[in-house]
VMD Tcl script that draws the C-alpha trace (Angstrom):
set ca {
  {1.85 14.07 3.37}
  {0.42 13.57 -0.44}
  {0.07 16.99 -1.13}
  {2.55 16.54 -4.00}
  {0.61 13.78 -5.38}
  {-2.49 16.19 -5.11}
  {0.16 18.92 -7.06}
  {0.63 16.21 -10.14}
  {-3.05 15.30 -10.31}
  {-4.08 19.05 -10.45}
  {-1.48 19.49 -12.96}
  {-2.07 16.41 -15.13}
  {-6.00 17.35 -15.46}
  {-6.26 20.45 -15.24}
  {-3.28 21.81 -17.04}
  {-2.56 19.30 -19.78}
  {-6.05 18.53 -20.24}
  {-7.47 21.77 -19.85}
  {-10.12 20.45 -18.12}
  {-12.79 22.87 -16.48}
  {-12.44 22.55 -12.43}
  {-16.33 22.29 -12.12}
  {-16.68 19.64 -14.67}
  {-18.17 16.24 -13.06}
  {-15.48 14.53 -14.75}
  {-12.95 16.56 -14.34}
  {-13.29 15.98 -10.29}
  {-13.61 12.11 -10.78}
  {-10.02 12.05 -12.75}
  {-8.21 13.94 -10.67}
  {-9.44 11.81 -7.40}
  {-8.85 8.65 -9.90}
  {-5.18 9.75 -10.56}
  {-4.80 11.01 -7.13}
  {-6.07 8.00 -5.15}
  {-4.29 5.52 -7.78}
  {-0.69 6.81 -7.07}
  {-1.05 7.09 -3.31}
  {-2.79 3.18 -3.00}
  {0.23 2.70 -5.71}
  {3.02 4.23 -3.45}
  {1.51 2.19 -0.40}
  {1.81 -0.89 -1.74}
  {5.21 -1.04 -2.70}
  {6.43 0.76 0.80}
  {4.34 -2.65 2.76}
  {5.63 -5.06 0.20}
  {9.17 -3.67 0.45}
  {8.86 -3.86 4.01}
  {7.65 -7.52 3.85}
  {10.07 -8.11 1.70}
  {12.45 -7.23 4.51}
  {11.07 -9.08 7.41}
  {10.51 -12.34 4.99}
  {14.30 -12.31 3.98}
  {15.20 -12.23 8.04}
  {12.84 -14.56 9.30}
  {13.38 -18.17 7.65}
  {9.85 -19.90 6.82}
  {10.35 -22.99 7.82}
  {12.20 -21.60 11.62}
  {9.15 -19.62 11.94}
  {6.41 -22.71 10.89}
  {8.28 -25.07 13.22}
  {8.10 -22.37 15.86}
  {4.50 -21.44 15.86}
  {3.54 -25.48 15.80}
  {5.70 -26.10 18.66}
  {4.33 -22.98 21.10}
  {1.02 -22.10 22.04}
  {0.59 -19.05 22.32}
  {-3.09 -18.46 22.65}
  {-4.52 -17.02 19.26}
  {-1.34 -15.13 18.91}
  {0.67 -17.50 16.27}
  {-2.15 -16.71 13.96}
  {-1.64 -13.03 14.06}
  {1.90 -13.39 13.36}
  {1.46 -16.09 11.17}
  {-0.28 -13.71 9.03}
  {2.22 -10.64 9.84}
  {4.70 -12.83 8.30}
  {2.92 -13.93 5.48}
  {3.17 -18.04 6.21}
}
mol new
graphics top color blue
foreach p $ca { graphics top sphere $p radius 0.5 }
foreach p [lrange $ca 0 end-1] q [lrange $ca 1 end] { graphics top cylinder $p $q radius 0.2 }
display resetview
């Protein structure tokens, strides 16, 4: 699935860098760049996505909700699904 992040981080430190593949450091940078875009990339696709459910579920609907029902352990799961 990240194989074309893999692609750029080969590229950017081993190419433009002309950095030797069996050089300690040369490893560490490339799993630096690598693992920094993909944790990158993840972040925005769960914030956009939490961005979406905040913007269709009104805060204070959902607050007044969970007080009201018991639901056994449960409202605090989706109390912190939703961000409250």
């Amino acid at each position: 699935m990240f194989n074309w992040v893999q692609n750029i981080a080969d590229w950017f430190v081993y190419n433009l860098l002309n950095l030797n593949k069996e050089q300690h450091i040369a490893e560490a940078l490339n799993f630096f760049i690598y693992d920094t875009i993909k944790i990158l990339i993840l972040l925005f696709v769960v914030i956009f996505f939490m961005g979406i459910v905040n913007s269709y579920f009104p805060i204070d609907k959902v607050k007044n909700y969970l007080s009201r029902n018991k639901l056994f352990g449960l409202e605090y799961l989706m109390a912190s699904f939703l961000e409250l």
